[in-house]
Backbone bond lengths (Angstrom), bond angles and torsions (degrees), N, CA, C in turn:
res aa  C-N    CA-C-N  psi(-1)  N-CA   C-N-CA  omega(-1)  CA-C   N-CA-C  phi
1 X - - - 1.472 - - 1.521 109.34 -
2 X 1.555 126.87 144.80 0.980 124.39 -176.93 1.253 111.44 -91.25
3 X 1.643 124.93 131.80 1.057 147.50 175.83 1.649 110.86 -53.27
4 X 1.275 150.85 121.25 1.090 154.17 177.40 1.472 106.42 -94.89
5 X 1.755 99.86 142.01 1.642 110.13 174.04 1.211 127.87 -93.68
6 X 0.660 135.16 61.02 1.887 133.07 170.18 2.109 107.08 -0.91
7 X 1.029 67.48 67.55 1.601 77.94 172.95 1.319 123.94 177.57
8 X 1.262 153.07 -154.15 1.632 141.08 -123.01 1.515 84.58 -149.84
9 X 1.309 115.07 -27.22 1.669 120.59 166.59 1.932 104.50 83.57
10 X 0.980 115.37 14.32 1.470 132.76 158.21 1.629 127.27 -43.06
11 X 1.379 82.13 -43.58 1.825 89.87 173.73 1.602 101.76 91.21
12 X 1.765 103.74 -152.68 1.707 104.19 -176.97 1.521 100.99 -86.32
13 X 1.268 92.96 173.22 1.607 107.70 170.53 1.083 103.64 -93.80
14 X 1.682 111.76 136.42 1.647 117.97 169.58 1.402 108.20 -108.18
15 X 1.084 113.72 132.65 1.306 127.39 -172.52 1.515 123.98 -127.83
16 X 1.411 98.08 20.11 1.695 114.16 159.38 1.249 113.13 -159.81
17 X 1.505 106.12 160.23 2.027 103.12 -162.45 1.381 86.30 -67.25
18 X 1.458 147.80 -49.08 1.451 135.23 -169.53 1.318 112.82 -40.51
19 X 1.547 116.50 -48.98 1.353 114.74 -179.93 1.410 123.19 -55.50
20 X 1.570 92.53 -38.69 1.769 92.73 -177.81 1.485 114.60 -83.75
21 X 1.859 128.26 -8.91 0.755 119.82 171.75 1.845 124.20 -95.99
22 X 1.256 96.71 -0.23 1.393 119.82 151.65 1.266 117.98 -46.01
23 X 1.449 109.63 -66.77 1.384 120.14 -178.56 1.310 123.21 -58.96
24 X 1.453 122.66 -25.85 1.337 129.03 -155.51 1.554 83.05 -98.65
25 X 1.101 123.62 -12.12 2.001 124.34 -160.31 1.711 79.83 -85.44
26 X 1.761 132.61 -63.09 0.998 132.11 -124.14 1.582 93.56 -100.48
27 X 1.304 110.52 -9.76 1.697 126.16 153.50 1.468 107.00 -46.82
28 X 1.720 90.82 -86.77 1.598 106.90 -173.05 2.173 117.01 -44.56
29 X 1.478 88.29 -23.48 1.896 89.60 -168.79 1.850 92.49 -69.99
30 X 1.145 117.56 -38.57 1.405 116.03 152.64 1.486 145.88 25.55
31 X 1.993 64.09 -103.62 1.369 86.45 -177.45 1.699 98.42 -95.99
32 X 0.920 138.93 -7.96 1.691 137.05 172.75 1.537 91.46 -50.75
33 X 2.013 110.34 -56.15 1.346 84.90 -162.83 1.946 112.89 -91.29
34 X 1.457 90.81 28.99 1.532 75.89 171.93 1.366 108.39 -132.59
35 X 1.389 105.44 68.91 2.259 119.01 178.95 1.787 110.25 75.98
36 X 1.494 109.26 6.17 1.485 94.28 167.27 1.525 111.26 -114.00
37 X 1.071 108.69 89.24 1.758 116.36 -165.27 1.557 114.00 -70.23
38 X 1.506 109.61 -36.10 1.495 109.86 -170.35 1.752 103.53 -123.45
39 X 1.462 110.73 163.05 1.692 115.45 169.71 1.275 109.55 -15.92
40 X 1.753 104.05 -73.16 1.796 126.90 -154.93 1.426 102.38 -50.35
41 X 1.354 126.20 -28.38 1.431 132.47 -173.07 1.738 106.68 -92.62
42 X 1.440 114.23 -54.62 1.114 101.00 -170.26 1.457 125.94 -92.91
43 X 1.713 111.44 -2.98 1.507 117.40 -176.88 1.723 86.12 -76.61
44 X 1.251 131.67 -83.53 1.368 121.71 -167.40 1.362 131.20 -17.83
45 X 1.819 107.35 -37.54 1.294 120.93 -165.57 1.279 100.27 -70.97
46 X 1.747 108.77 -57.10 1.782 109.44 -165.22 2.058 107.34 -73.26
47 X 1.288 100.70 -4.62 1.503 97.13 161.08 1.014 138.33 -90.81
48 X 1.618 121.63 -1.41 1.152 118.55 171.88 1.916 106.20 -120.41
49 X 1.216 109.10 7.26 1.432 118.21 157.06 2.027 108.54 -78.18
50 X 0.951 78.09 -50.28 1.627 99.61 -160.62 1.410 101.07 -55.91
51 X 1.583 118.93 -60.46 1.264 113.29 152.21 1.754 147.52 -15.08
52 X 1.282 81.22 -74.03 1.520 97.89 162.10 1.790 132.87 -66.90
53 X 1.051 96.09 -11.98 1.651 109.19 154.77 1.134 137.92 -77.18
54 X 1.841 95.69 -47.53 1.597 107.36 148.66 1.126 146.80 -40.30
55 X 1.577 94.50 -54.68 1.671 126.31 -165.86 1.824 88.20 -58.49
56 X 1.035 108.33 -56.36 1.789 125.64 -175.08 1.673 84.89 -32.39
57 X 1.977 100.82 -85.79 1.287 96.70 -129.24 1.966 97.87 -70.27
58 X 0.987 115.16 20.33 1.365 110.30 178.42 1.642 105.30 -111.50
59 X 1.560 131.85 -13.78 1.182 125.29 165.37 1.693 108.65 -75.68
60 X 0.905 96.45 -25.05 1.820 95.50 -171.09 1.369 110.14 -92.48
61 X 1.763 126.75 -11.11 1.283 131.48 142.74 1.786 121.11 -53.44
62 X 1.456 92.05 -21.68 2.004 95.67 -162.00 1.657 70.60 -82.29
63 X 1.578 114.01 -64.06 1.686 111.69 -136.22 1.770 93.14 -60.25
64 X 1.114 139.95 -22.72 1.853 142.45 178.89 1.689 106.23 -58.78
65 X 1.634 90.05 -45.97 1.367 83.71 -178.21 1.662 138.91 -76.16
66 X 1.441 89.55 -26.34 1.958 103.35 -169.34 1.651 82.16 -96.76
67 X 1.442 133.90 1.26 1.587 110.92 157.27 1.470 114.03 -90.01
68 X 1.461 119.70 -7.74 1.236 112.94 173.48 1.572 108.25 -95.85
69 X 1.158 101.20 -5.04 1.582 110.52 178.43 2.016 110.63 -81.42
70 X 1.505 88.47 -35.44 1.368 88.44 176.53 2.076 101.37 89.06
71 X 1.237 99.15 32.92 1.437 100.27 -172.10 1.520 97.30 -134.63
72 X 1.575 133.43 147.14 1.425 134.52 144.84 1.364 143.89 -10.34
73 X 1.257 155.72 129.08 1.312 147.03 -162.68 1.791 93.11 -145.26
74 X 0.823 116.77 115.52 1.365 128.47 141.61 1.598 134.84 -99.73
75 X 1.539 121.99 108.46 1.012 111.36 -149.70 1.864 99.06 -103.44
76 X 1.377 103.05 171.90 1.445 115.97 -172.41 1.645 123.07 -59.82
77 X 1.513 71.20 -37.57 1.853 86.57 -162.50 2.186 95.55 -135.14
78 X 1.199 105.67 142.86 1.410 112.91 178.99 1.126 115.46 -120.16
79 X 1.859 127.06 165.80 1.392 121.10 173.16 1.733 125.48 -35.32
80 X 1.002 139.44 146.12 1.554 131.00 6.65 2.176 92.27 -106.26
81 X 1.401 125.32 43.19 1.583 127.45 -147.32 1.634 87.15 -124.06
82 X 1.347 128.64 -32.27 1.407 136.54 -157.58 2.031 79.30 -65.47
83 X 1.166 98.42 166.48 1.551 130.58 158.52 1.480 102.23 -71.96
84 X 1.232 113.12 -68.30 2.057 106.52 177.19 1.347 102.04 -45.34
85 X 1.017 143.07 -51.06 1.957 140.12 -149.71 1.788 91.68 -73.65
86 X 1.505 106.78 -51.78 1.821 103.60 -167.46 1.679 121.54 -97.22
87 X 1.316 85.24 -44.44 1.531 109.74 -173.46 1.643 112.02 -69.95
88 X 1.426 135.02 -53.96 1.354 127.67 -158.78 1.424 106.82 -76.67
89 X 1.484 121.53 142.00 1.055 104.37 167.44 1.257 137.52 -87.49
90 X 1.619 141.67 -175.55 1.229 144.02 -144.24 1.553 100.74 -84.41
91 X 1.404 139.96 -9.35 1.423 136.33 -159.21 1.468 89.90 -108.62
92 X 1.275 128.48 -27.18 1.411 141.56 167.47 1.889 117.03 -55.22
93 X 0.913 106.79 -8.29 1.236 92.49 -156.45 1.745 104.79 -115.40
94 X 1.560 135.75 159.61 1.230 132.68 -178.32 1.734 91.05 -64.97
95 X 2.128 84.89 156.19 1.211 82.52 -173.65 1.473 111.94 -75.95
96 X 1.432 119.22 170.52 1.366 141.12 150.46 2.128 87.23 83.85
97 X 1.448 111.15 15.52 1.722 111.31 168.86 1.374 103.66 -99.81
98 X 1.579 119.80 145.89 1.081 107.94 167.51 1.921 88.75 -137.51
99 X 1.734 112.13 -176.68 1.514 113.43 -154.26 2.150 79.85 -155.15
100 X 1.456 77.40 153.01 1.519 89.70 151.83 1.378 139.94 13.29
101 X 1.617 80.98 -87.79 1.937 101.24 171.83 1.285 115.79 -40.77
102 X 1.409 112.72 -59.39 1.509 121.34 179.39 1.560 120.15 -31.74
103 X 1.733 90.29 -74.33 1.742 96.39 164.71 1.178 128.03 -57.09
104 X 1.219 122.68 -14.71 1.550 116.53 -176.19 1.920 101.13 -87.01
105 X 1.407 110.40 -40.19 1.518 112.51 -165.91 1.966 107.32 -73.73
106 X 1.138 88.20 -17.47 1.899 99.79 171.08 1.483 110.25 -97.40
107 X 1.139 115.13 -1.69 2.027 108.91 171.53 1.992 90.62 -89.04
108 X 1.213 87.95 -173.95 1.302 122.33 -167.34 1.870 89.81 -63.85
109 X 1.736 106.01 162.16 2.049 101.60 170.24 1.323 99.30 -64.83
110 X 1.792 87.59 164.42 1.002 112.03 152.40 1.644 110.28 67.52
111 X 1.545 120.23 8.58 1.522 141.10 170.05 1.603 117.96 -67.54
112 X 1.689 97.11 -47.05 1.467 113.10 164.55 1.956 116.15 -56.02
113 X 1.098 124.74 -46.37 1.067 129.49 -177.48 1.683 114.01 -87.85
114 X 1.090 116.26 -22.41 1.406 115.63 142.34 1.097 137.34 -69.28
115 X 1.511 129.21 -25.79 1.499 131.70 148.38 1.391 106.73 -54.46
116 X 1.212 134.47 -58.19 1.303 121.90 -157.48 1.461 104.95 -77.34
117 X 1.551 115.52 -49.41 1.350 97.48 179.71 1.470 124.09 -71.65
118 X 1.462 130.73 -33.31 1.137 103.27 169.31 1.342 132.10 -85.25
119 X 1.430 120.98 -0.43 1.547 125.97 -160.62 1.576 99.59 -125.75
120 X 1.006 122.17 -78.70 2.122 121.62 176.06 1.298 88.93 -12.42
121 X 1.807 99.62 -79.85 1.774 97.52 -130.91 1.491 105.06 -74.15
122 X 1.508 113.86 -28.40 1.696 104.30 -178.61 1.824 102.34 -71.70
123 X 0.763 132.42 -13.19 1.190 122.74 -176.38 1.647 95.99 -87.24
124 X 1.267 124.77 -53.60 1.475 119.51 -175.87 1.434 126.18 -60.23
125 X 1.434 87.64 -20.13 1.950 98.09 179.55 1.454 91.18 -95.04
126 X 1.291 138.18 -43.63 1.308 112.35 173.76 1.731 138.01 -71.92
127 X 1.350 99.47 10.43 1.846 98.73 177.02 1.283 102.45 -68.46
128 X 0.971 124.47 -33.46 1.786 111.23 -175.30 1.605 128.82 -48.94
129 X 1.514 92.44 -23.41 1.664 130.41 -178.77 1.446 110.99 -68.28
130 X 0.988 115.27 -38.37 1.647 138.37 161.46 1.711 131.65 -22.16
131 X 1.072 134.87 83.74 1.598 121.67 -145.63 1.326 93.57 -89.31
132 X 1.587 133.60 27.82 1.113 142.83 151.87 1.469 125.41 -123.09
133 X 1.422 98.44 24.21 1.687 108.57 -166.91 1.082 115.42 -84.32
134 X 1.930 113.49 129.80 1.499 119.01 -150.94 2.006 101.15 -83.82
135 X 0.941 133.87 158.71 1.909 132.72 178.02 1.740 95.26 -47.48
136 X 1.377 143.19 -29.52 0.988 155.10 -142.70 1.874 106.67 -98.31
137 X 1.189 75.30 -63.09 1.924 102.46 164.18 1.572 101.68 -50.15
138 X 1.518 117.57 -70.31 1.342 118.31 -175.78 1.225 118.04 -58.78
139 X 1.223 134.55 -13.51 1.636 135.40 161.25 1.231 106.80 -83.99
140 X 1.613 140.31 -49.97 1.172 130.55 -162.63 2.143 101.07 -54.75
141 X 1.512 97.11 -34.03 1.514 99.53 -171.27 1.181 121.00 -68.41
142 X 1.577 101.57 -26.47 1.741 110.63 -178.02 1.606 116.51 -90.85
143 X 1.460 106.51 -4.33 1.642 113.10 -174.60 2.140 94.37 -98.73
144 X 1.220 105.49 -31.89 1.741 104.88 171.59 1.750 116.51 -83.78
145 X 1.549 106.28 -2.05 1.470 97.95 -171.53 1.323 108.47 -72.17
146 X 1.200 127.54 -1.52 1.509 124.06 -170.38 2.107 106.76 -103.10
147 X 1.421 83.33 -11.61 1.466 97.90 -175.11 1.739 116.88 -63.23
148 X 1.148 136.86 88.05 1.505 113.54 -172.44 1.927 121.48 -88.88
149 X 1.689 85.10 -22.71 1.639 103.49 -171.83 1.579 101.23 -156.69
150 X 1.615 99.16 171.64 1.501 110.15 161.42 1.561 112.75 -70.36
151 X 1.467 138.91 119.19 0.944 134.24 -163.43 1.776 90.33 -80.71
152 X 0.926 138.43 -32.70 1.704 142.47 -138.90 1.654 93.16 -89.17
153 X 1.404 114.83 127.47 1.259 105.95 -174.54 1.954 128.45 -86.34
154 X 1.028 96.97 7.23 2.043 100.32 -179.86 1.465 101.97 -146.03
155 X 1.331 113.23 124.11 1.658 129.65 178.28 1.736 94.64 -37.84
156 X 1.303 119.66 -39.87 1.837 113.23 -158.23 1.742 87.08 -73.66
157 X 1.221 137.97 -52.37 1.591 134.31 -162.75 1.495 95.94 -85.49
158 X 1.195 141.88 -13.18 1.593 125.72 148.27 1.500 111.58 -73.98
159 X 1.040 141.58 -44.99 1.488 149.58 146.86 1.785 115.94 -14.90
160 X 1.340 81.16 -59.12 1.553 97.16 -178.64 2.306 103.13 -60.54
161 X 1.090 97.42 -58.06 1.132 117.90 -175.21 1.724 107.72 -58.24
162 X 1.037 127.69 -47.80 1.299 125.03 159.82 1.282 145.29 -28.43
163 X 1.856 88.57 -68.69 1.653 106.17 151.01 1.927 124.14 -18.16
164 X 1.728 83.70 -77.18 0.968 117.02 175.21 1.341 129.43 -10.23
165 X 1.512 100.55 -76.13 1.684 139.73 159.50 1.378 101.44 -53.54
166 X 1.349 131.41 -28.81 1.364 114.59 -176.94 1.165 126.23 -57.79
167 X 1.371 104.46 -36.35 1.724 136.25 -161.32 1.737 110.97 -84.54
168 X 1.473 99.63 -4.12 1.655 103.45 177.65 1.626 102.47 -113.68
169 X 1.252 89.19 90.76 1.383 116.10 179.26 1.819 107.72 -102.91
170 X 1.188 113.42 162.22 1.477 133.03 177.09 1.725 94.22 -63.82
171 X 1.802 91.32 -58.39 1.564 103.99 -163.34 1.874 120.73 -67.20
172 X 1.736 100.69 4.78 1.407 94.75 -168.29 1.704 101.80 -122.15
173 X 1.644 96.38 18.22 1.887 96.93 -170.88 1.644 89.46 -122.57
174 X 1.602 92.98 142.65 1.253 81.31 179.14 1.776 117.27 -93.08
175 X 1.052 130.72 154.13 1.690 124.88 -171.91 0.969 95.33 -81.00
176 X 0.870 143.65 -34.24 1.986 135.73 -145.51 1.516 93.75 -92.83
177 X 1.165 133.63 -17.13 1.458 132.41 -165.41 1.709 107.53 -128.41
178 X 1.615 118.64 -11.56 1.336 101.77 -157.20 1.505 92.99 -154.53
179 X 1.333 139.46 139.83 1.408 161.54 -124.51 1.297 90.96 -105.82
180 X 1.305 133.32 139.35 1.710 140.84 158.12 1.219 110.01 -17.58
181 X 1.465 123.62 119.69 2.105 125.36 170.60 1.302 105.11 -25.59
182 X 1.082 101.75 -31.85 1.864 98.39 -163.58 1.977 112.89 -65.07
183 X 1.520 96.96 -37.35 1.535 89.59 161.32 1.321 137.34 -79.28
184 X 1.001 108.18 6.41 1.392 121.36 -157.91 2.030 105.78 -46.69
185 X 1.420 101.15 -45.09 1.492 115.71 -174.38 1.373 100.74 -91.73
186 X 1.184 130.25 60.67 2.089 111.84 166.68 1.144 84.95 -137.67
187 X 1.539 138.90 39.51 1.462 130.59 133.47 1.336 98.52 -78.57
188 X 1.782 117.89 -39.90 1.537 131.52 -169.87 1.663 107.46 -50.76
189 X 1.480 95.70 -65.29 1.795 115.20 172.45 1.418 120.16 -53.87
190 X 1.252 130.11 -15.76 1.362 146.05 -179.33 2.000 102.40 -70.41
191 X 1.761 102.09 -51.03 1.320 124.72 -171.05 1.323 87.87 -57.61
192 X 1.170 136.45 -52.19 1.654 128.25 -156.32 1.482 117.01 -67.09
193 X 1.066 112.76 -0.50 1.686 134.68 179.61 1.567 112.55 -104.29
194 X 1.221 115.90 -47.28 1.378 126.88 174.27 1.459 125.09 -34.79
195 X 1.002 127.46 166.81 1.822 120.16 -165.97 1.535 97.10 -100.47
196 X 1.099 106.44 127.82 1.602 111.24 169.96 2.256 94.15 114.85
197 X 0.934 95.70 -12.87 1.615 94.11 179.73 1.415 88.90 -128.36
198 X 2.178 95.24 133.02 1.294 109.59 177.23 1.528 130.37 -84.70
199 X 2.042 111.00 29.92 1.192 80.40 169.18 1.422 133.15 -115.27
200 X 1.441 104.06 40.44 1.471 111.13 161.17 1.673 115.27 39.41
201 X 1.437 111.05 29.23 1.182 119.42 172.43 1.697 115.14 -94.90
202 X 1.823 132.05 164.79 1.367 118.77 -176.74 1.534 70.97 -141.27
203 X 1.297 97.52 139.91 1.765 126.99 170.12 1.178 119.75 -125.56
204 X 1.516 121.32 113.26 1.646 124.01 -154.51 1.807 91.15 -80.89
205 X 1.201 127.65 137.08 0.744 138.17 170.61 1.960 127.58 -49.58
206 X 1.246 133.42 126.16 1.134 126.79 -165.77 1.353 115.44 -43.27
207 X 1.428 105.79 -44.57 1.340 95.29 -178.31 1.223 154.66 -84.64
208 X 1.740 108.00 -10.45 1.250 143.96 150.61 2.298 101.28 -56.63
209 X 0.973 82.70 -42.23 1.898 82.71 176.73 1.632 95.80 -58.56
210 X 1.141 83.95 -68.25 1.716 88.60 -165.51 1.523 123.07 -34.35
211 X 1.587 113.20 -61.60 0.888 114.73 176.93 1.911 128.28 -53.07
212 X 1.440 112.25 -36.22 1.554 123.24 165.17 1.380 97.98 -68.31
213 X 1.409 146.11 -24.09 0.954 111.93 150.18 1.274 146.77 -38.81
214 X 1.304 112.49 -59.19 1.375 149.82 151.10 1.027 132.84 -6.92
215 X 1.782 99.53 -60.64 1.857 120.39 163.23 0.856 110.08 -49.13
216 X 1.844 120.84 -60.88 1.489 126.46 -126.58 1.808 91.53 -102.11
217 X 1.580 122.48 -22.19 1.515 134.37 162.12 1.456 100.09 47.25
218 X 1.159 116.24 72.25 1.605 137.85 173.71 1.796 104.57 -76.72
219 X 1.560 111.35 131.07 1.307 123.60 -152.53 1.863 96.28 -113.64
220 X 1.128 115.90 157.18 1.146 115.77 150.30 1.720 132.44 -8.64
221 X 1.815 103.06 -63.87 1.101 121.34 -175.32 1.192 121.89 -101.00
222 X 1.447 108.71 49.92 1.760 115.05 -174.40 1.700 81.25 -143.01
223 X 1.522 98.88 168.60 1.703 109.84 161.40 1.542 106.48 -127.87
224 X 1.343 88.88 150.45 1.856 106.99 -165.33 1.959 91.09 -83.50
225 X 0.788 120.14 153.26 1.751 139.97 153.66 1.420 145.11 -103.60
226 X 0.846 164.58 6.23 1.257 151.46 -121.84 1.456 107.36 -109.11
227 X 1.241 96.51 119.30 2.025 110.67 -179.34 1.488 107.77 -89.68
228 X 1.180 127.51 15.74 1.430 117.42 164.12 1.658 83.89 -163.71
229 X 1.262 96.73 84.16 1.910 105.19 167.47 1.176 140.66 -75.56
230 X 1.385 107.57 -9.75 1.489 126.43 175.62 1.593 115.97 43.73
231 X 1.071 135.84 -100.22 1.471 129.54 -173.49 1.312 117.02 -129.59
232 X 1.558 98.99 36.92 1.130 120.02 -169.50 1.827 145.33 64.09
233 X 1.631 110.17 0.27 1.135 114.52 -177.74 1.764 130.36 -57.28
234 X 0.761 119.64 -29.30 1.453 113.67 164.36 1.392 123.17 -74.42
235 X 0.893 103.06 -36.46 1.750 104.12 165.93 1.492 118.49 -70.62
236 X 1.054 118.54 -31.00 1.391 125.06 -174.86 1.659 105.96 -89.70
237 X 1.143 127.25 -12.89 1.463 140.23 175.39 1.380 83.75 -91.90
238 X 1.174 139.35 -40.30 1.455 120.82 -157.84 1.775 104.23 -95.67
239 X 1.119 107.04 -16.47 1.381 88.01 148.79 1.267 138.06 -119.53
240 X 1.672 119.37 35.44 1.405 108.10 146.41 1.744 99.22 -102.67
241 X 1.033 119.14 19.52 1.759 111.05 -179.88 1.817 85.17 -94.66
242 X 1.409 119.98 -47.49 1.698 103.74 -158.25 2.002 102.17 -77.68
243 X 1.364 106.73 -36.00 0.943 117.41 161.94 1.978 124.11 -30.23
244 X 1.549 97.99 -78.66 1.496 97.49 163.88 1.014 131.18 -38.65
245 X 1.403 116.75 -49.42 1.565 119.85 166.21 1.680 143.44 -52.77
246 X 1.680 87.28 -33.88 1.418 89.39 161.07 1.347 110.50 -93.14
247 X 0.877 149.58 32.93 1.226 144.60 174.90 1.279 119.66 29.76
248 X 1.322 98.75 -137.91 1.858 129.71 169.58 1.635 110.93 -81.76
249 X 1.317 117.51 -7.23 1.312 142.89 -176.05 1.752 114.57 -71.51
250 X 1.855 97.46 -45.97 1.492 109.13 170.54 1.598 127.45 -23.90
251 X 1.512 116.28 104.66 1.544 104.66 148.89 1.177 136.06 -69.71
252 X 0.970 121.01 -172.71 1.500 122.88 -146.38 1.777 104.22 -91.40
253 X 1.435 96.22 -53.31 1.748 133.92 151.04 1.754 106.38 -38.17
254 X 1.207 140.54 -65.19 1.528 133.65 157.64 1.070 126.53 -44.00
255 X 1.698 116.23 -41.56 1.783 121.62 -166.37 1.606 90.75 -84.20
256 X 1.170 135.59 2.92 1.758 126.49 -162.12 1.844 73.71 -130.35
257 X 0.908 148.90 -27.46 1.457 141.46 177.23 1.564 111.43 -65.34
258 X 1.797 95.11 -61.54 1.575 98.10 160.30 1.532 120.10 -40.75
259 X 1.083 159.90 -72.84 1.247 158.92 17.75 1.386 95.50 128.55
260 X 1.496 131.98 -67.18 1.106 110.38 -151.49 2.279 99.88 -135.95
261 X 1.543 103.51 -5.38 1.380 100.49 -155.95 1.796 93.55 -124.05
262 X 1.815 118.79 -2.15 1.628 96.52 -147.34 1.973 84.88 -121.31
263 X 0.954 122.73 -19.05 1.527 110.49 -172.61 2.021 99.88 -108.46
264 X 1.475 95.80 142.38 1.344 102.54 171.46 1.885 92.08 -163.58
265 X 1.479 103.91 160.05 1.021 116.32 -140.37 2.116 111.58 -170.75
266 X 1.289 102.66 148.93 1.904 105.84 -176.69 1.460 93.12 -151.13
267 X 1.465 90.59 136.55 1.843 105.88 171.95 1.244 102.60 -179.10
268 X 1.460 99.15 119.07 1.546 149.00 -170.52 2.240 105.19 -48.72
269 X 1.098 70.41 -60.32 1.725 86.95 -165.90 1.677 108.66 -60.61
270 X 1.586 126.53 124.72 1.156 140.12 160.68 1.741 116.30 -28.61
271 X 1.236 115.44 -52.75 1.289 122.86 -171.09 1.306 111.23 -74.41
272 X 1.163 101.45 -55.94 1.837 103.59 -174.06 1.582 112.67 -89.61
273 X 0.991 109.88 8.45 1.743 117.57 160.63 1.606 88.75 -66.68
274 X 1.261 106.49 -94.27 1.249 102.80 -173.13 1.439 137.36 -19.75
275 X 1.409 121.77 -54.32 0.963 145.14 175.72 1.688 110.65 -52.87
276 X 1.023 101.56 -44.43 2.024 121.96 -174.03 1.551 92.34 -73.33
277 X 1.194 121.89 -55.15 1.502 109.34 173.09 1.605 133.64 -53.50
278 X 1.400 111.50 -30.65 1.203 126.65 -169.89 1.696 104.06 -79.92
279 X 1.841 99.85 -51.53 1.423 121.15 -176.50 1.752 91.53 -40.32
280 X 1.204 131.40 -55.97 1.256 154.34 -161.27 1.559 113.70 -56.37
281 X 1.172 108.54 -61.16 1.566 123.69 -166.99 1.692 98.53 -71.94
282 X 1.679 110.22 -50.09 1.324 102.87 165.95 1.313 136.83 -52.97
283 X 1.667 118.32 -17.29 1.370 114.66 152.20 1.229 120.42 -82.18
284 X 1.079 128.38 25.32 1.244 121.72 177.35 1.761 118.34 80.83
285 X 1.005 115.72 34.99 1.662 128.80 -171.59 1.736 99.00 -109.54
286 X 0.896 121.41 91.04 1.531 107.78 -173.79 1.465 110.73 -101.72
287 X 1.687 117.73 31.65 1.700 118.03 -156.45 1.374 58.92 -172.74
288 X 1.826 137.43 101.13 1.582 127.62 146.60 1.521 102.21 -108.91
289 X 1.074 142.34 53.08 1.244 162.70 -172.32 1.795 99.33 -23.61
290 X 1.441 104.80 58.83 1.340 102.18 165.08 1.258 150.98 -96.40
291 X 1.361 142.91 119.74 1.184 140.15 -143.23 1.769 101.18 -91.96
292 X 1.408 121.44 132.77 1.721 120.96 155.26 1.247 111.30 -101.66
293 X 1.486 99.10 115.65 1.347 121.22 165.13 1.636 116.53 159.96
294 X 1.871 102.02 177.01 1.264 94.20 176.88 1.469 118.68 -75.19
295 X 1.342 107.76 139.18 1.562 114.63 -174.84 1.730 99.06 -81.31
296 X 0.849 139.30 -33.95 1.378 148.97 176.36 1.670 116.74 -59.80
297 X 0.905 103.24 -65.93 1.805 112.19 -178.78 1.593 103.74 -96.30
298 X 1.436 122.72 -1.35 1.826 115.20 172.26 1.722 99.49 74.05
299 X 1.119 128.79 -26.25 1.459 103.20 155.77 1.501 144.38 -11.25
300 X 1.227 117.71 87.28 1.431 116.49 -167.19 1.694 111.99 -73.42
301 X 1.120 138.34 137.13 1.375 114.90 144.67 1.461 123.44 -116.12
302 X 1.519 111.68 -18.39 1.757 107.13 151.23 1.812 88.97 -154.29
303 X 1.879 91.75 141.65 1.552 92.62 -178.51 1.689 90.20 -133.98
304 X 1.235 122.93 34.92 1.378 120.05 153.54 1.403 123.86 -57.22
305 X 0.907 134.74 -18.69 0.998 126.56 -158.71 1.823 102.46 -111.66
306 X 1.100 110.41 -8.63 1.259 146.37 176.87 1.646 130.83 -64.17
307 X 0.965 93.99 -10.88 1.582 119.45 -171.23 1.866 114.50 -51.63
308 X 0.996 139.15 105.61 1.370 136.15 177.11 1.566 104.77 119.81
């Protein structure tokens, strides 16, 4: 029987980007050895895990709060689809609770990877479908549309990999020393540019972002642009630059402006669509109003998200 931890299941605290990019290495060594050999294979994979771990532990931050608020929560995703129901593991959990995982790792093989592939992802790619589907919903669908399967080839090295991901929490990095979760992988995204990997992608470096941030000092009451957004870094710099500025000062009316009225955005490429959306939502952008397609010739390939 497995021994349970009296704890939040977070793991150590990292308290430098090395540490946390440590972790994301001993992720990726992983899945290398389990059928994701190069970037193109394994950056996608740990982004749409990684996501969904997030997405979790940041809906269940909203639903704590609007119950102490004494107000409604409608959440994105419901039992058995949450990250807690499949994803956390069993030492994680209150005692004498068990989720998903449990039942799935005690059925017959290869049960786990049949839940996810046929049930998660078609259900997650289909909320958009929804004639009640929240802006939130419609991104979660457009960040899994690229998703077809578990790329990782044996339930035990997705297992392994899970864990893993569990432990990259908000609550286990420290801020003062280490960049938003959401970057955690653009050493990963960097590789996809590199010679010998085909994805012929160029990623402006953070700190060159940063600083044009800086110049151009985008406010609350402006909207950000970018017609070839790539994986989202300027936008996502631009909102912890407007962010910082308002401080503790923020109304309620600005932080829902941020949020849902100030970033919009076009990028061509299959992979990093995805990726730019996710990069996005993890800062807290839950409205990244991004367009697929070519920005050049008006080629659409989805402009839902596009609206206004």
């Amino acid at each position: 029987m497995s021994k349970r931890k009296n704890s939040n299941g977070n793991g150590r605290r990292h308290t430098t980007q090395a540490s946390v990019d440590q972790a994301v290495k001993s992720i990726c060594d992983i899945m290398r050895r389990g059928n994701c050999a190069g970037a193109m294979q394994y950056v996608p994979e740990l982004t749409w895990i990684l996501f969904l771990r997030i997405l979790d532990e940041k809906e269940h931050r909203e639903e704590q709060e609007s119950a102490a608020l004494g107000v409604p929560f409608c959440p994105s995703l419901e039992s058995p689809y949450r990250w807690r129901d499949w994803g956390s593991p069993l030492e994680t959990l209150p005692e004498g609770q068990t989720n998903k995982r449990v039942e799935l790792q005690n059925a017959p093989q290869n049960a786990l990877f049949g839940f996810i592939n046929t049930e998660l992802l078609p259900h997650l790619k289909g909320l958009k479908n929804r004639p009640d589907a929240s802006a939130r919903q419609k991104v979660i669908s457009e960040i899994m549309t690229g998703v077809e399967r578990v790329r990782i080839d044996t339930e035990r090295n997705f297992l392994d990999v899970l864990d893993k991901v569990h432990q990259l929490t908000t609550e286990a990095i420290d801020p003062t020393h280490v960049f938003t979760l959401s970057q955690v992988y653009e050493g990963l995204l960097l590789k996809m540019g590199e010679k010998g990997n085909d994805g012929g992608q160029f990623f402006t470096p953070r700190q060159v972002i940063k600083a044009m941030v800086q110049v151009i000092n985008p406010t609350v009451d402006d909207t950000v642009y970018d017609p070839g957004c790539g994986t989202g870094g300027f936008r996502a710099q631009s909102v912890e630059h407007i962010r910082a500025n308002l401080g503790n000062d923020a109304t309620a009316e600005q932080l829902e402006t941020l949020k849902q009225r100030t970033f919009w955005g076009r990028e061509k490429e299959n992979l990093i669509y995805h990726i730019a959306l996710a990069n996005l939502v993890l800062h807290g952008i839950d409205k990244p109003s991004l367009w697929h397609g070519n920005t050049l010739t008006g080629r659409e390939t989805y402009g839902g998200l596009f609206d206004g």
